[in-house]
C-alpha positions in Angstrom: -3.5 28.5 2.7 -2.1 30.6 5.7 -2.7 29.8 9.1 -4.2 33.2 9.6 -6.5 32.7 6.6 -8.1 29.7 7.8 -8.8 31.6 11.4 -10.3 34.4 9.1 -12.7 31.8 8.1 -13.8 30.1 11.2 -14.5 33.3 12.1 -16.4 34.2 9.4 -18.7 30.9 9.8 -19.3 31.6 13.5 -20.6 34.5 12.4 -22.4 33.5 9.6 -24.5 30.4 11.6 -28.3 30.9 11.6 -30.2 32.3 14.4 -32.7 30.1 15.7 -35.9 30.9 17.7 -36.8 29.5 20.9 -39.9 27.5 20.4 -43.2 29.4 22.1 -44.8 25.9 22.1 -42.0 24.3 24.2 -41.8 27.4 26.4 -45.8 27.2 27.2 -45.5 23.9 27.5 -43.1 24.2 30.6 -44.9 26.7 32.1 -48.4 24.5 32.4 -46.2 22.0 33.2 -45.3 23.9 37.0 -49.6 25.6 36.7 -50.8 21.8 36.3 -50.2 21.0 39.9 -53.7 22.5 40.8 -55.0 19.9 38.3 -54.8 17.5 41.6 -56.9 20.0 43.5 -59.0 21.2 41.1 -60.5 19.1 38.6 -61.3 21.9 35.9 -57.7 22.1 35.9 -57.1 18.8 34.4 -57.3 21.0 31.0 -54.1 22.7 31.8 -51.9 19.3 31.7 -53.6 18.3 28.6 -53.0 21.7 26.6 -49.6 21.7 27.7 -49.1 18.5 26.5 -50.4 19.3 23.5 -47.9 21.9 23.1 -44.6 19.8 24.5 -45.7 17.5 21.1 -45.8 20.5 18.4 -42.7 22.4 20.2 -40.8 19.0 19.5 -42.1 18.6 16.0 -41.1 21.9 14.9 -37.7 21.5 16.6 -37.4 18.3 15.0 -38.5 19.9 11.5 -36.8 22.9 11.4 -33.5 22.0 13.2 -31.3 25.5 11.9 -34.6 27.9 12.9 -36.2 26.3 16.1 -34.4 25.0 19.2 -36.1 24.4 22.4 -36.4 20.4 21.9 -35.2 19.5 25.8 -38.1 21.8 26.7 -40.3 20.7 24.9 -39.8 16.9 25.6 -39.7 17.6 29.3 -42.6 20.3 29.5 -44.4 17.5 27.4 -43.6 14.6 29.9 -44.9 16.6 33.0 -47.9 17.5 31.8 -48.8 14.0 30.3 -48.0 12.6 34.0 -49.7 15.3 35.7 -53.0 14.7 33.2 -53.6 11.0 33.5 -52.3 10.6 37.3 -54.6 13.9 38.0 -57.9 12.2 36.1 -56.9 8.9 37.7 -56.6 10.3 41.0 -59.9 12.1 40.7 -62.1 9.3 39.0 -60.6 7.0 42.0 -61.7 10.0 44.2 -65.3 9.9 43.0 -65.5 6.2 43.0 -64.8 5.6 46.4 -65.8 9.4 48.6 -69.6 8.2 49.0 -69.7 6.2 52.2 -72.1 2.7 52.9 -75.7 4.0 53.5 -75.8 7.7 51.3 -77.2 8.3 48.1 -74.8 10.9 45.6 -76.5 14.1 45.1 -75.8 17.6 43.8 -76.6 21.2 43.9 -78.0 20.3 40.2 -80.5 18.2 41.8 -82.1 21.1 44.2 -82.8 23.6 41.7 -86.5 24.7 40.7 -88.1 23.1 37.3 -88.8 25.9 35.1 -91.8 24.3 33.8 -93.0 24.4 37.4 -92.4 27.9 38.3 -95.2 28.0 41.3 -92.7 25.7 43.4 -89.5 27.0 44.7 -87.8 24.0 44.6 -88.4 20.6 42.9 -90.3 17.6 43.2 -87.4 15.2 43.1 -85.6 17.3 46.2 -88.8 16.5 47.7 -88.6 13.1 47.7 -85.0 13.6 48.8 -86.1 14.4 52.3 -85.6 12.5 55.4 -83.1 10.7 52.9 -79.2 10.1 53.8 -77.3 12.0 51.5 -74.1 13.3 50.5 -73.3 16.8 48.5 -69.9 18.5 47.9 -69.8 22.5 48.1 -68.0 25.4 49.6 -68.2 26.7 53.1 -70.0 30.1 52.8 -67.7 32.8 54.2 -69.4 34.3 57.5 -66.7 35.4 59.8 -66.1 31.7 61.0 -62.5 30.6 61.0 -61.7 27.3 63.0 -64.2 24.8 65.1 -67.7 25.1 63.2 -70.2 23.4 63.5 -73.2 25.4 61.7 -72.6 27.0 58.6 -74.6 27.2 54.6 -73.0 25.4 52.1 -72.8 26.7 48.7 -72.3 25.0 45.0 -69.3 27.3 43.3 -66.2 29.5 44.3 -67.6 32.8 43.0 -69.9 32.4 45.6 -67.8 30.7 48.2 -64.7 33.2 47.9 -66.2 36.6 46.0 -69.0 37.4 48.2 -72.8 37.7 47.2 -76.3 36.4 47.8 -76.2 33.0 46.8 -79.6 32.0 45.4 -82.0 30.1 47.9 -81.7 26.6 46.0 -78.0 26.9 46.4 -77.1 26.8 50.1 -77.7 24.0 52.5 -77.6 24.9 56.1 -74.9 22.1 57.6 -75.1 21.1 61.4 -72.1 18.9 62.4 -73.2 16.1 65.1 -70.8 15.7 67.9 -67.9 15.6 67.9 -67.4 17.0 64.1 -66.1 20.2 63.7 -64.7 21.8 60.4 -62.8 24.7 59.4 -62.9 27.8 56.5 -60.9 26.9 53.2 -61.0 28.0 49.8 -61.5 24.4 49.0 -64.5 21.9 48.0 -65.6 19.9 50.8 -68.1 16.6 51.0 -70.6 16.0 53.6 -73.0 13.1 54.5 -76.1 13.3 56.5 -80.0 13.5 56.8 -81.2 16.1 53.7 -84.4 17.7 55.6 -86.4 20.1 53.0 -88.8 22.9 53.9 -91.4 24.2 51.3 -90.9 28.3 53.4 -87.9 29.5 54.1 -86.0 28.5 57.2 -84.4 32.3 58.5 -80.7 32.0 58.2 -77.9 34.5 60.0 -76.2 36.2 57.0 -78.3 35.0 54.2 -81.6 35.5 53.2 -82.7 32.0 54.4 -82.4 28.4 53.3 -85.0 25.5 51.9 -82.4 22.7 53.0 -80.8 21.4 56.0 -78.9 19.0 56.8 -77.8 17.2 60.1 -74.2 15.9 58.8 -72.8 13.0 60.5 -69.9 12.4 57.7 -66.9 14.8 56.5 -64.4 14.8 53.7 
């Protein structure tokens, strides 16, 4: 055989080598890789680490299976790898969060726990927030926009975001009126916050600048 025959040929077989796809799963897989950082702020997040680890696993099986048709296997093993660090150091840094946030003296409470019985639809709120008051508690919400920037001391604490950030008329069971003892002061984020103090509840509404009033107060002596 020539010498220019057998260039004919590599050339042919170049051309002739199967095109193979990307792998979608791999390529999600990086991508919630780099979105799973708000897993460590955000607890509802923790579910983007754990899809896109999910994905990192069947972008390298189908690389591994199909070999000629699917490449992506680097991205797949590293997309896979971030996410599965950023899921269990994520869950482990919130369950330690939760574990230890509630300081000596306060008893663990939630929005959950201030909101009317349905079976008792006379009474605005419930009997067990009732018996909360006068009680040292300690809730975790969302600084209710008002204007307020830097050094407050007085604002209404809220349960969600779409409240928090979106606007609206929160419902009466869900806003506590915080007052910040000397010398604590706090500022506005788009973040959730925890606060300690003495849970006073009021069976009539307590008039409130910029909302339509507020059953609960509180007189917080703790921040988080």
């Amino acid at each position: 055989m020539s010498t220019s025959g057998a260039f004919i040929d590599d050339d042919i077989s170049e051309e002739l080598q199967p095109y193979r796809v990307m792998s979608k799963c791999a390529v999600g897989s990086l991508i919630l890789a780099v979105l799973s950082l708000l897993a460590f702020v955000f607890p509802p997040m923790l579910v983007l680490p754990f899809i896109g680890f999910l994905l990192g696993i069947l972008g390298l099986r189908a690389a591994r299976r199909y070999p000629d048709e699917v490449s992506g296997k680097p991205l797949a093993i590293l997309g896979g790898l971030l996410c599965g660090l950023a899921f269990f150091g994520g869950s482990a840094m919130h369950v330690y969060t939760y574990a230890t946030e509630v300081p000596d003296g306060y008893q663990r409470i939630s929005f959950a726990d201030l909101q009317p019985n349905p079976r008792e639809p006379d009474m605005p709120i419930p009997r067990e927030a009732l018996e909360l008051r006068g009680k040292r508690v300690y809730v975790k919400g969302y600084l209710y926009p008002d204007g307020q920037q830097n050094n407050i001391r007085k604002f209404v604490l809220v349960p969600d975001m779409g409240t928090c950030c979106f606007g609206g008329q929160p419902k009466l069971t869900d806003m506590i009126e915080i007052t910040l003892v000397d010398p604590l002061r706090t500022e506005f984020a788009r973040r959730k916050r925890g606060f300690g103090g003495t849970l006073k509840v009021d069976t009539s509404l307590k008039p409130v600048s910029g909302v339509n009033g507020v059953y609960y107060q509180m007189t917080a002596d703790y921040l988080r």
